[in-house]
C-alpha positions in Angstrom: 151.2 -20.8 -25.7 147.7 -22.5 -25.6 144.7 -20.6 -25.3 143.2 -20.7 -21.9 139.6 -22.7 -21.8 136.8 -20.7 -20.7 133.4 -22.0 -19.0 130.2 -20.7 -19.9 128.3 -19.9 -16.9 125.5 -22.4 -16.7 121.9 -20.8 -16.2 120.4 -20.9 -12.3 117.7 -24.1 -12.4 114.6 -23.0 -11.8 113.2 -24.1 -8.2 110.3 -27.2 -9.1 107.3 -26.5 -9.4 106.3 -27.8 -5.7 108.7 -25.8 -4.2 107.3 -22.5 -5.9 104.0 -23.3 -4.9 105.1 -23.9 -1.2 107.1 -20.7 -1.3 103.8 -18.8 -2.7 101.3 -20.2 -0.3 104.3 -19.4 2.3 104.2 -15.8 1.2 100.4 -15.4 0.4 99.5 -17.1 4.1 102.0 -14.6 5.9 100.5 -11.5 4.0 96.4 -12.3 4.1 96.1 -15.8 6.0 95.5 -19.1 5.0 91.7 -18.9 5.3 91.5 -15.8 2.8 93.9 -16.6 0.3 92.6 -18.6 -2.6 93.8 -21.5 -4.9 94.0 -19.4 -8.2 95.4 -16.6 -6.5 98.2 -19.5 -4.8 98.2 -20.5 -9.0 99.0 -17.1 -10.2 101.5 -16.0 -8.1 103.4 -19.2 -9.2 102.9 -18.8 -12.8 100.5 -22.3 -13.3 97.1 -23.3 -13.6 94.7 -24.1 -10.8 94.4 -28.0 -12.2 98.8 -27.9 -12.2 98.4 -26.7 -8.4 95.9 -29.9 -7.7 98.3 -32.2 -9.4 100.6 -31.3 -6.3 98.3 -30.5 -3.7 94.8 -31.4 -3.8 93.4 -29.5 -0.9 94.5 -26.4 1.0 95.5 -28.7 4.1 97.7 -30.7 1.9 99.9 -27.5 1.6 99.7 -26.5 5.1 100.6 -29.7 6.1 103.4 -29.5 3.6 104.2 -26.2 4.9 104.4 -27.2 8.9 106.7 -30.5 7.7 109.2 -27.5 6.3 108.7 -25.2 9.3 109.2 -28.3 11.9 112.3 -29.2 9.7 114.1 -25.9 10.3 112.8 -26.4 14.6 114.7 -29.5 14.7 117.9 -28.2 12.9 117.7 -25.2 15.1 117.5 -27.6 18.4 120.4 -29.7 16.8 122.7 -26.8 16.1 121.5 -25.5 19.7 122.8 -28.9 21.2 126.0 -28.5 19.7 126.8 -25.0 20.5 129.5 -23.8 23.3 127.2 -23.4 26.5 130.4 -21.7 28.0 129.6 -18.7 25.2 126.5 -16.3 25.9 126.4 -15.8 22.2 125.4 -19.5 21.9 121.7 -18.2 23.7 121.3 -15.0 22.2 122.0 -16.7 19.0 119.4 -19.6 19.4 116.9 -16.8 20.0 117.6 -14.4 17.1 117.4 -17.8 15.2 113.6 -18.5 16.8 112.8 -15.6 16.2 113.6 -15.5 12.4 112.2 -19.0 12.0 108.6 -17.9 13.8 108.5 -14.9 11.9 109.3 -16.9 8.5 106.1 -19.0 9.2 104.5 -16.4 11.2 100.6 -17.2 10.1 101.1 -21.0 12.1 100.8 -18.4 15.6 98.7 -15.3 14.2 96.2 -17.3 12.4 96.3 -20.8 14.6 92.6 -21.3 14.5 92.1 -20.8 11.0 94.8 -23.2 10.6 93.4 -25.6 12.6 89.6 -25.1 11.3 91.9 -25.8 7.6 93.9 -28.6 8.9 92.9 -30.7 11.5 95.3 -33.4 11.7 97.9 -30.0 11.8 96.6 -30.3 16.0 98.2 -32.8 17.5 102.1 -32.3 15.2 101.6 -28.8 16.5 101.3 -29.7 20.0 104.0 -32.0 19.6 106.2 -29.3 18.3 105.6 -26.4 21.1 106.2 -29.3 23.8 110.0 -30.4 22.3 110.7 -26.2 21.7 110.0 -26.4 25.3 112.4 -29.2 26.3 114.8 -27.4 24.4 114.5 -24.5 25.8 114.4 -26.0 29.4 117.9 -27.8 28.1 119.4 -24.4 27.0 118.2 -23.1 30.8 120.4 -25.6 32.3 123.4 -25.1 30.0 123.0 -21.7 30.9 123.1 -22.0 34.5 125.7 -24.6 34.4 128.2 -22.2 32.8 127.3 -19.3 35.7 125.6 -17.2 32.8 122.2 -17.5 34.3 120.6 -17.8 37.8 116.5 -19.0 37.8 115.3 -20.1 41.3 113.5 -23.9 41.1 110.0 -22.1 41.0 110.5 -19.7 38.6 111.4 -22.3 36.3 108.7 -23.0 34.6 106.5 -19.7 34.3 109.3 -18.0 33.1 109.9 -20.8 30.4 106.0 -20.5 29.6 106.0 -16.9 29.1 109.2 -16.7 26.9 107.2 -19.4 24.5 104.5 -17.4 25.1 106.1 -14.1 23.8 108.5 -15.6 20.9 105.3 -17.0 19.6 102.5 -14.7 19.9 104.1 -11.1 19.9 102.8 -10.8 16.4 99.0 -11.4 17.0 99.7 -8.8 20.4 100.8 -5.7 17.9 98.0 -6.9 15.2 94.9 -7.3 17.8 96.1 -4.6 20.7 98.3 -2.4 18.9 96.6 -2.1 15.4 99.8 -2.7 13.8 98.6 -4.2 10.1 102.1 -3.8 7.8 104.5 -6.4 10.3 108.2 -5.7 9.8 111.9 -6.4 11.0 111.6 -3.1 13.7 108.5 -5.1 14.9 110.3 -8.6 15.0 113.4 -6.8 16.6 110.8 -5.2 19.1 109.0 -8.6 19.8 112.8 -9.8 20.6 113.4 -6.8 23.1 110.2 -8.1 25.0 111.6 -11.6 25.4 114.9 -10.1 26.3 112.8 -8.2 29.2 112.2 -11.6 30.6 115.3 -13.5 30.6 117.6 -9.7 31.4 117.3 -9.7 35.7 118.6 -13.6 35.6 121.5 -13.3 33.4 125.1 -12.6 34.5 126.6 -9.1 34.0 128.3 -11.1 30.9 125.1 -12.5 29.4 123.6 -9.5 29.8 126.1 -7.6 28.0 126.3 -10.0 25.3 122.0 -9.9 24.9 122.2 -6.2 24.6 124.9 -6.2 21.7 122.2 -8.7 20.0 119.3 -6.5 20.4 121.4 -4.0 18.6 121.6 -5.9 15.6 118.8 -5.4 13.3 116.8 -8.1 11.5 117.8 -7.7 8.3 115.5 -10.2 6.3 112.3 -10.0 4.0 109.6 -11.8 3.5 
């Protein structure tokens, strides 16, 4: 009989050194904003020096530009995966919009703290811009899907307000509960509750089926960190 071999697991590789700093300033910027938190505090929380952190980033804008190139990444992979989706299934919407509203809450500081992020990073204007106006063409695109396969109904000029205040809501719910509501400790109840409000919007054009299927999603809790 011969002995059976037996692989030793191999240890996890530790993320480079760029990537933990993105991931630190990602976390840092959500929790305190990209105008208060510092370089050595960005250095500790990764474990390096301050002159290790210039080696890969030599200004603060350098990261936040690094930081959007990630964030817009993830956009475009959610439009692609959007485009390729069933439009015949309702969860194919209520999925695009539980993934929005994971990514904008992942990057959440880009809409709470927007001109602080500007004042940082200029050149961040124009990419952002840029960004909101092809979320918008996507979103106009899943519109159309929608009410191609009889699961939605928008009259012409209703369009584009309700288009406007759906960005408008996905986007900005977080600075409402922090400047209106007091709310300071964000959370997955407050993401799931900024989801409810755009669900308010879209609820008296859907079909009895959409609707059904966007209440079972707003059932579903958000069950990520960060």
């Amino acid at each position: 009989m011969t002995k059976a071999k037996t692989s030793e697991a191999k240890p996890l590789k530790r993320p480079k050194t760029r990537e933990r700093i993105l991931s630190a300033s990602l976390a840092l910027f959500n929790e305190i904003g990209p105008e208060r938190a510092t370089t050595a505090e960005i250095a500790k929380a990764v474990g390096i020096n301050e002159g290790n952190l210039y080696y890969h980033f030599r200004t603060k804008e350098s990261l936040l530009l690094a930081l959007f190139e990630r964030f817009e990444d993830e956009a475009l992979a959610l439009a692609h995966m959007a485009s390729k989706a069933p439009s015949q299934t309702p969860a194919t919407y209520s999925g695009f919009l539980r993934h929005w509203f994971s990514l904008v809450w992942a990057h959440r500081f880009f809409f709470r703290d927007l001109p602080g992020v500007i004042a940082t990073a200029p050149t961040l204007d124009k990419p952002i811009l840029a960004m909101s106006a092809g979320m918008h063409l996507v979103g106009d695109d899943m519109f159309r899907k929608a009410q191609d396969a009889g699961l939605m109904a928008v009259p012409d000029t209703e369009r584009e307000p309700l288009l406007a205040n759906i960005w408008i809501v996905s986007t900005y719910w977080a600075v409402y509960l922090s400047l209106q509501q007091g709310v300071r400790d964000l959370g997955p109840a407050h993401l799931s509750w900024g989801f409810n409000q755009v669900a308010s919007l879209l609820r008296p054009y859907l079909s009895q089926q959409a609707r059904e299927d966007l209440d079972a999603a707003l059932k579903v809790a958000f069950d990520f960190g960060g």
